[in-house]
N, C-alpha and C positions, 0 to 999 in steps of 0.2 A: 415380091417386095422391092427388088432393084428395081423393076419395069417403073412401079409406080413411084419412088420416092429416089431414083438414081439420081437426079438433077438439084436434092437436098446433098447425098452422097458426096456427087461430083462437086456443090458448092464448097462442103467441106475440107476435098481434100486440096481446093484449089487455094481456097483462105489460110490453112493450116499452114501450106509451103511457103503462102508471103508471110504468114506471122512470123515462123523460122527464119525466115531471110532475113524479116528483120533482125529478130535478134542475134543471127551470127553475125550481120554487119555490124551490129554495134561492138560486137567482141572483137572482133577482127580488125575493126577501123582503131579500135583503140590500141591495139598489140603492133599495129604495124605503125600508124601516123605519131604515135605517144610514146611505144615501145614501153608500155605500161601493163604489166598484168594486172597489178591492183586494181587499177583504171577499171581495165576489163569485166575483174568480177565487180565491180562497185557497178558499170553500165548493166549487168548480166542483173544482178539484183534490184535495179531501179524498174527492168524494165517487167521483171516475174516477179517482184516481191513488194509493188504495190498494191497489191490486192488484199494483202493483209489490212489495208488501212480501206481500201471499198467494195473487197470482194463482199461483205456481209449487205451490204447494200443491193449490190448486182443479186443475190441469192433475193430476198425481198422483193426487189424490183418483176425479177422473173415470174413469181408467183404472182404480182399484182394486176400485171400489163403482157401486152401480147410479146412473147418472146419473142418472133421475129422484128418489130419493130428496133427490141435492145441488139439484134446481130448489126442489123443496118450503122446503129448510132457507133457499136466499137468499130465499125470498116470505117470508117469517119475521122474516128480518134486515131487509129493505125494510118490515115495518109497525113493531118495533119504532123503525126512525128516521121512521116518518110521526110515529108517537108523543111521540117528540121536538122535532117542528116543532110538532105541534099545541100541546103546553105553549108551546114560544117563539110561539107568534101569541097567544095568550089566555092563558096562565098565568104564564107567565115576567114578571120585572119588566125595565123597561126595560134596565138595566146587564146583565140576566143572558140578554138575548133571542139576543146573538149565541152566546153559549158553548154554548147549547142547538142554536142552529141549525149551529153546525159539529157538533156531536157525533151531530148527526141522519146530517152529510153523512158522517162516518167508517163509522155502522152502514151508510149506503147506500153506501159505498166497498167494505164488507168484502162485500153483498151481490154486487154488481157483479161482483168475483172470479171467483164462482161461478156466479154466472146466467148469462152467457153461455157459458163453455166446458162446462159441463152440458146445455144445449140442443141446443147442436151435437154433441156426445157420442153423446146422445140420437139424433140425428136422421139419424146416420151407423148408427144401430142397427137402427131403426125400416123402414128403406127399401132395397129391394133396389139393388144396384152400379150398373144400368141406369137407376135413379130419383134416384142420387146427383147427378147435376150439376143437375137443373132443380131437385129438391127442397132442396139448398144456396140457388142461386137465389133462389127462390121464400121460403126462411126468411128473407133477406137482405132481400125484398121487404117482408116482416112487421119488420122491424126499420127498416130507412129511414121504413115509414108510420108505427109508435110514434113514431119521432123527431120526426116532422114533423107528426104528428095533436096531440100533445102540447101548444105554443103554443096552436092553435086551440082544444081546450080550457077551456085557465086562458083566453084571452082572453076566451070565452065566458061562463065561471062568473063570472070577477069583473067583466066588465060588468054581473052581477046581485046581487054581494054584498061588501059591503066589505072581507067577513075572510076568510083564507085557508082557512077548516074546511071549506068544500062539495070544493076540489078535491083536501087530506087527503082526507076523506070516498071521493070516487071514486077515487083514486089504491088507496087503501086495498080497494075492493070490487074493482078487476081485478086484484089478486095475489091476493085471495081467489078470483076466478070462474077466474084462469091456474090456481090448483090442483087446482080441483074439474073442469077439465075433462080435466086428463092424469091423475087420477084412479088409471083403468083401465090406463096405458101401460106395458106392458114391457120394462123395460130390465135388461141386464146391466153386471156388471165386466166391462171388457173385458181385462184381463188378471190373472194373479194375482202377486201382492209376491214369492213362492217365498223370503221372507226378507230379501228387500231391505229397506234403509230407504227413508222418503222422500226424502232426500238421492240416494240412488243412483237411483231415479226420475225424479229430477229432471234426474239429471246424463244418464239414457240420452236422456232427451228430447231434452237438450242436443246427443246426437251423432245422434240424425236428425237433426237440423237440420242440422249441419255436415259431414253424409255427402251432403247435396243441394246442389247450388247455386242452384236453382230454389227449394227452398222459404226458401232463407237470402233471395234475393234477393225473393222474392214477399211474405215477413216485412219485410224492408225497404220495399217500396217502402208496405205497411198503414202503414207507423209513417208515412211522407211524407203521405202520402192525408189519414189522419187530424188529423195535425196542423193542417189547416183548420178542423177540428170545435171548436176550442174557443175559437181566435177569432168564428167562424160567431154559438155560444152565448154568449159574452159583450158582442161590437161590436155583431149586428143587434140586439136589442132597444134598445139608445141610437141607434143610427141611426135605428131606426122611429119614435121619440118624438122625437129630437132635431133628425135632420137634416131628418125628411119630414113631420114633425110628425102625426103619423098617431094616431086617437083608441084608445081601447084596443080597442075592436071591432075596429078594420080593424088593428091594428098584429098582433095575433092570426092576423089573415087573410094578411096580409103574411107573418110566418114559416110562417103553414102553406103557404105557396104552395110553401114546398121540397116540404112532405109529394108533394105531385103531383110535381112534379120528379125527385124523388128516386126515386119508382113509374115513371116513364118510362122512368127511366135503366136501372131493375134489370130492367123488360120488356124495356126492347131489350138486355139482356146476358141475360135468357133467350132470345132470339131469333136475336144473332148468334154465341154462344158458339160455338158449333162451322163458324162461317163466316168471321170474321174473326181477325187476328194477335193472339192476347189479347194477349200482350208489349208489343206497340205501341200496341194500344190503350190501355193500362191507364198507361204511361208520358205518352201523350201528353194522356189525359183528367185526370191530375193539373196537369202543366203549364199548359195550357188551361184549368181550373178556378179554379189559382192567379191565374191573369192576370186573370181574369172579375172575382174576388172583389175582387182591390186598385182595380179598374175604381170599382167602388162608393163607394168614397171619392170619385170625384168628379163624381157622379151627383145632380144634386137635384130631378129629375122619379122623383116616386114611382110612373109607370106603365115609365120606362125602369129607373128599381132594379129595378121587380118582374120583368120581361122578362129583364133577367141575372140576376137573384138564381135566377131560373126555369135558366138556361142553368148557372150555378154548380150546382144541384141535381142535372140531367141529366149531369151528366161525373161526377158525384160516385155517384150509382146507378148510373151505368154499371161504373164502375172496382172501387167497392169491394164491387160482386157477381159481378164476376170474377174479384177479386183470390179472395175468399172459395170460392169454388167449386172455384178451381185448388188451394189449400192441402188443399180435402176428398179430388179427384182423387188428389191426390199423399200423399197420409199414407197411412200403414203405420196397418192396424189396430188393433197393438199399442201405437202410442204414439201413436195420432188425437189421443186428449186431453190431450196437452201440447201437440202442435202445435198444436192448436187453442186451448189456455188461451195460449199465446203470442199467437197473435193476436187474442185478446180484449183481452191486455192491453193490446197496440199502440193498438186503438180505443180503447181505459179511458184509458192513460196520459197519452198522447202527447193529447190534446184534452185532460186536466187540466193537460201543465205547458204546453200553448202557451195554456191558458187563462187561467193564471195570468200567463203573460208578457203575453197581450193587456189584462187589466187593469192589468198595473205601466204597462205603454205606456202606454194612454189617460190613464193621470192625468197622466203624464209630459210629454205631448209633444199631447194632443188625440184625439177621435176618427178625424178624416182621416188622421193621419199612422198614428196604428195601424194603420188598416186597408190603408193602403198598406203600410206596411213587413209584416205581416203577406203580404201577398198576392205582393209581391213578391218577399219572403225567401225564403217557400216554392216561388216557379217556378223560382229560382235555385239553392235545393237541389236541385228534383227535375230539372232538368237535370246538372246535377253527378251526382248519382248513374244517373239512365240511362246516362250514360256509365261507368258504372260496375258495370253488371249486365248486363255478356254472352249469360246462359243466360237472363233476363228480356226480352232483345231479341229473343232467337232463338224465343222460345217460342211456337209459333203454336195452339196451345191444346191438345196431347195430349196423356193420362196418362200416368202410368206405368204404369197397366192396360191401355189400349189398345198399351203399347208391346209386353208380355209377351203381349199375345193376335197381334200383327201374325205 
């Protein structure tokens, strides 16, 4: 499977790191040039939580038209808004530096839409039935390291340069190399409009989802999952500098330490996927993630942060490359790509508005108390809601393929 589809893999994990780059720069650029956390979560949300207004579109689109062509058009929309960051570091005058820099984060909000439920589109196309769950996996694997490669990165660059253009610059060459590597990739519409609008597209989507209980409740439990993600992105960069006082090199090294965590967690959900209760696993690695995180807040040994930040990472790869694998299992060919733009949106959204709520907090009330209410809030939703998803308790990881082959 790598032999033949590694150079989809490799596109992957190359576009993933520039989309992260992007959106740390924009967190970063605004906490250090603005000295703005609100700023920050307000960029963090422009730039994940536009999708709510096209990610339903992008699901549609997927299904109508060759996915691959929709990856090329977000690498597109992603340099346009590097374009816009680079003006706000060196072009823009001080008054106008944030206007540019949100307007960056919107083109890479609109990208975002697209990028990810075209990949998977894609990758459900690409790969024979038998190859679908590791190769989910596996793509999930290339998505957790972008996130987590991304920090180490910019920590890297700008410990050698004052201004932000070298990691524009790179950001900018791996949506260029993510294109030129699927190039050659085949893909189809997977279904045809036969006259429908996109509204009605939208709305069929809308009833697989509510014709499953499992995928209704597997969509829910991504929107809990993620909702860590964007406190994660806006509190550890101030904890690294603030609470651990850690130089920019290691503060760098410090959030990449998820990137590995994060690759642990998705090996061992390639490994135990077809051995263990996904259901419970998947409920109880939220919960247990949750706890870890608000842990942090009262941690001031930077080698015991890094130890749970590491264990936060690992429940966190585990979870949400099983969460993602079951949703592949279980979708209907004909509407993969809205269930799946659904769950893009879940990761997009749900980290931009709990991101934005983690900056209103911080200014509000301090870094410790965010991070605590953050961490706590979220094990106390996803308890509430296990108790609340039945067909997600009971799910011990079969498809709906394997159940029509039994």
């Amino acid at each position: 499977m790598i032999a033949r589809h590694g150079l989809f893999f490799l596109s992957c994990l190359i576009a993933f790191t520039a989309g992260h780059m992007f959106n740390y720069t924009i967190i970063l650029s605004l906490q250090e040039s603005i000295g703005s956390d609100l700023l920050s979560g307000l960029g963090f949300g422009l730039a994940f939580g536009s999708s709510i207004v096209f990610g339903w579109f992008a699901g549609a689109l997927c299904d109508r038209i060759a996915p691959g062509k929709v990856i090329h058009a977000a690498h597109g929309l992603f340099l346009l808004g590097l374009c816009c960051l680079w003006w706000a570091d060196g072009g823009a005058t001080p008054a106008a530096r944030v206007a540019w820099t949100l307007a960056a984060a919107l083109w890479g909000g609109l990208a975002w839409s697209f990028f990810g439920p075209a990949r998977l589109t894609a990758l459900g196309q690409i790969v024979s039935a038998d190859e679908l769950r590791p190769a989910t996996i596996l793509f999930n694997l290339q998505v957790l390291l972008g996130f987590g490669l991304a920090p180490v990165l910019i920590g890297f660059i700008r410990a050698h340069s004052p201004t932000w253009a070298p990691v524009l610059g790179v950001a900018a060459a791996g949506f260029v190399a993510g294109s030129v590597l699927i190039a050659s990739m085949a893909t189809h519409a997977g279904s045809q409009s036969n006259g429908q609008s996109l509204k009605q597209d939208i709305a069929e989507g809308f009833a697989a989802l509510r014709e499953s209980a499992l995928l209704s409740q597997l969509m829910l439990a991504a929107a809990i999952g993620y909702s860590m993600t964007g406190p994660m992105q806006i509190l550890l960069p101030k904890l690294a500098r603030q609470n651990l006082a850690l130089t920019e090199t290691v503060r760098g090294l410090y959030l990449g330490l998820l990137a590995a965590s994060l690759i642990v967690g998705g090996v061992l959900a390639l490994a135990l996927a077809r051995r263990v209760h996904n259901g419970l696993l998947i409920l109880g690695g939220i919960i247990t993630g949750s706890i870890l995180f608000a842990a942090l807040a009262v941690i001031s040994s930077a080698g015991a942060s890094a130890l749970v930040l590491a264990l936060v990472g690992l429940c966190g790869g585990l979870v949400m490359s099983l969460i993602v694998a079951n949703l592949q299992m279980n979708a209907q060919p004909r509407t993969r790509g809205r269930i799946l733009a659904m769950y893009s949106m879940s990761s997009q959204v749900m980290p931009a508005l709990s991101g934005i709520a983690a900056g209103t907090l911080v200014r509000g009330s301090g870094l410790t108390e965010a991070i605590l209410t953050c961490g706590v809030g979220l094990a106390m939703i996803a308890v509430i809601g296990a108790s609340l998803m039945p067909a997600l308790r009971h799910h011990a990881g079969v498809s709906l393929a394997d159940v029509r082959t039994a």
